[in-house]
C-alpha positions as CSV (number, residue, x, y, z in Angstrom):
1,X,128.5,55.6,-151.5
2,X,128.8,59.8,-150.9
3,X,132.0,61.3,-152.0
4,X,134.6,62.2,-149.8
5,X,135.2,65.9,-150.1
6,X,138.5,67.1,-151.4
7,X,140.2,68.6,-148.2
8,X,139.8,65.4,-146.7
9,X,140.7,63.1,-148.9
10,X,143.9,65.5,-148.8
11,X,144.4,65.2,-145.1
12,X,143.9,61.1,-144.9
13,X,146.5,60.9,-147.5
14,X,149.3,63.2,-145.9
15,X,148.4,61.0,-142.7
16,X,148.9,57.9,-144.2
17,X,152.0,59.1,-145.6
18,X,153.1,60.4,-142.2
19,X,152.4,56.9,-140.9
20,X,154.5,55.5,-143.6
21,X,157.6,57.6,-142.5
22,X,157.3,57.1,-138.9
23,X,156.7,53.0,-139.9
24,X,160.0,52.8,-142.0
25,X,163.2,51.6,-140.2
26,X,165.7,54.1,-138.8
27,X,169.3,53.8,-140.5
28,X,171.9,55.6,-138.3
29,X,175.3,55.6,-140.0
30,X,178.1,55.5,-137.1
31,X,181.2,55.0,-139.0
32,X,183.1,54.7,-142.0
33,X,186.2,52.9,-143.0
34,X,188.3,53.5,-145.8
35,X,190.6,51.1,-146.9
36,X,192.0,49.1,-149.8
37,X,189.8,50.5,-152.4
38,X,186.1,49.9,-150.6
39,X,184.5,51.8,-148.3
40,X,182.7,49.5,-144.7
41,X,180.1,51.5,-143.2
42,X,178.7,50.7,-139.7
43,X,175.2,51.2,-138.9
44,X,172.6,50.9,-136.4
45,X,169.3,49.5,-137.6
46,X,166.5,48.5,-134.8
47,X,168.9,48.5,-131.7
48,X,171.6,46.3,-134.0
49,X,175.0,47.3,-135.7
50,X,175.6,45.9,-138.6
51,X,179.1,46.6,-141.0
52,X,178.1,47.3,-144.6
53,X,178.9,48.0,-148.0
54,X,177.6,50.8,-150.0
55,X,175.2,48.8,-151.8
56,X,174.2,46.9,-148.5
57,X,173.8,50.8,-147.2
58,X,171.7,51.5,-150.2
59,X,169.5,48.7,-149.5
60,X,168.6,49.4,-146.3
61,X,168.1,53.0,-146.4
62,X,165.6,52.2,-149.5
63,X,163.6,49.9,-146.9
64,X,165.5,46.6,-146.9
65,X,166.1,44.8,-143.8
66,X,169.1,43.1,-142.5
67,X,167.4,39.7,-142.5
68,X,166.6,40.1,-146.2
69,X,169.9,41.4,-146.9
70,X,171.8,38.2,-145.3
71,X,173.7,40.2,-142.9
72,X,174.2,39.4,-139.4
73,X,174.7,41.8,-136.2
74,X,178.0,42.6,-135.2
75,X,179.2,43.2,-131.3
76,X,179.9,47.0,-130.1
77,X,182.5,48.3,-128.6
């Protein structure tokens, strides 16, 4: 099998990890609450809101999604 030349092995790889990004799930943080010593973020994932806590936040933003995490959507108001 020929070799691929440099430049495009370069290009295929930054498009792939183009893809990647654009693949990932958006996390869009909409609130915060503070309160007795923990913080409850909401957050819209895929059309959903979902309250969180930071590691739940963590999680998600790293790739996670709600289903794996356990958490069910809440209603919006």
């Amino acid at each position: 099998m020929p070799k691929i030349p440099t430049d495009v092995r370069k290009h295929l790889a930054s498009r792939r990890a183009v893809k990647h990004a654009l693949d990932r799930q958006k996390v869009v943080i909409v609130s915060k609450r503070f309160g007795e010593g923990h913080v409850t973020t909401r957050v819209l994932v895929s059309g959903e809101y979902y309250e969180v806590d930071n590691r739940q936040l963590d999680l998600l933003e790293m790739g996670r999604s709600p289903a794996q995490l356990g958490i069910e959507p809440v209603a919006h108001h």
